[in-house]
N, C-alpha and C positions, 0 to 999 in steps of 0.2 A: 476532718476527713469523713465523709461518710461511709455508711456501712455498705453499701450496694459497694464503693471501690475498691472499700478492706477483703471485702467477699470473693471479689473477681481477683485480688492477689492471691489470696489464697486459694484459688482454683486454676489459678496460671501455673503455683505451684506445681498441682497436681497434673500439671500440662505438659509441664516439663519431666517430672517423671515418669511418663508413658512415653514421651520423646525419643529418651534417653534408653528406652527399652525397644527402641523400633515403631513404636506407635505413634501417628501422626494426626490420626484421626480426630484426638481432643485439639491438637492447634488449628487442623483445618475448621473445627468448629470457631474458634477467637479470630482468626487471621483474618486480613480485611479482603470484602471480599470485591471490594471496587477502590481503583486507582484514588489519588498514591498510595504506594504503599513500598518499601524497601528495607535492605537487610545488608549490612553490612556483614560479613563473612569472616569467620575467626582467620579464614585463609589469605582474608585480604581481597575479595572477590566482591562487586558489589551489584547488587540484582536490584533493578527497578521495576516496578508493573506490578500491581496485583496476582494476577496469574503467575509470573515468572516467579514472584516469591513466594507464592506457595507451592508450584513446583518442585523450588529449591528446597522446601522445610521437607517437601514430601519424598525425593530424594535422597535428602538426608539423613532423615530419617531410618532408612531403608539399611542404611550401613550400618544399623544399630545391632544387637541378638538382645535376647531377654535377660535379665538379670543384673541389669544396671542399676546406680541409682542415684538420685542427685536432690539436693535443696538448694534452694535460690537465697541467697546473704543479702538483706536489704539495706542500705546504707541509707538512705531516703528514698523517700513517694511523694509523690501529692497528686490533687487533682482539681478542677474548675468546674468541672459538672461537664464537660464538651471534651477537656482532654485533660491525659490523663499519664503519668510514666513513674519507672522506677529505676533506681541505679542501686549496682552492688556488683557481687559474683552468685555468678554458679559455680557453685561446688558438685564434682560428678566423679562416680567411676564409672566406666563405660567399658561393654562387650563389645568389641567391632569385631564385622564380621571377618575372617579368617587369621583375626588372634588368639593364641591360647588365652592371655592370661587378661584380667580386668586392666583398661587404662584409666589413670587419674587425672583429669581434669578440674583444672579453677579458670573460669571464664571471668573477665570484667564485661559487665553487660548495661548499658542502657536502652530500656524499651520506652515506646511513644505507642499512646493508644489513643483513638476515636471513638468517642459515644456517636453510633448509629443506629434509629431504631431501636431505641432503648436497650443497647448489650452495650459492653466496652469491643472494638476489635482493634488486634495489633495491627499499627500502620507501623513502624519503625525497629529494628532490631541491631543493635552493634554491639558485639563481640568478638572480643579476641584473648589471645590468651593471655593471662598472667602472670606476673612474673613469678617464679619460685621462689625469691629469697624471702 
């Protein structure tokens, strides 16, 4: 695996923890920024379109307050030099807005990404939740 893909996991990382705090702004930088591109929704919701998915990250975003915090659990990665994905959980506690108290979240997640223009950007995202036991 090369170091340019290791790199970019570890800054999806830090993507997701800005996420998870309200900030969008590090995914709108990774997110694809031309079609396909889509997201499966922890709610079950599923958004197609470039734009429409990152509206949705940026929305979603939105529900967040500061003080959250999350690491992404990688169960496997790989990549081809063209595409690129990993599977695991996020692990997160989250502030949403008009709760008192942190909520806990474990995501199973598979993401799919495009080398475009020499960056990686996310085309694909499914999550949903996992089970507690």
């Amino acid at each position: 695996m090369s170091d340019d893909f290791h790199a970019f996991i570890q800054k999806r990382k830090e993507v997701a923890r800005a996420y998870i705090n309200g900030d969008a702004g590090p995914l709108e930088a990774i997110a694809a920024a031309t079609s396909p591109a889509s997201f499966f929704h922890p709610r079950g919701t599923v958004v197609e379109g470039a734009d429409e998915v990152l509206a949705r990250y940026v929305d979603d975003a939105a529900s967040f307050d500061p003080g959250g915090e999350s690491d992404i659990e990688i169960i496997h990665m790989g990549h081809d030099g063209k595409f690129g994905y990993w599977v695991g959980y996020q692990n997160a506690t989250a502030r949403l807005k008009g709760l008192p108290d942190p909520v806990p979240m474990r995501l199973r997640v598979t993401e799919i990404f495009r080398r475009s223009n020499g960056r990686w950007q996310l085309v694909h995202r499914h999550a949903d939740l996992a089970d507690k036991a």
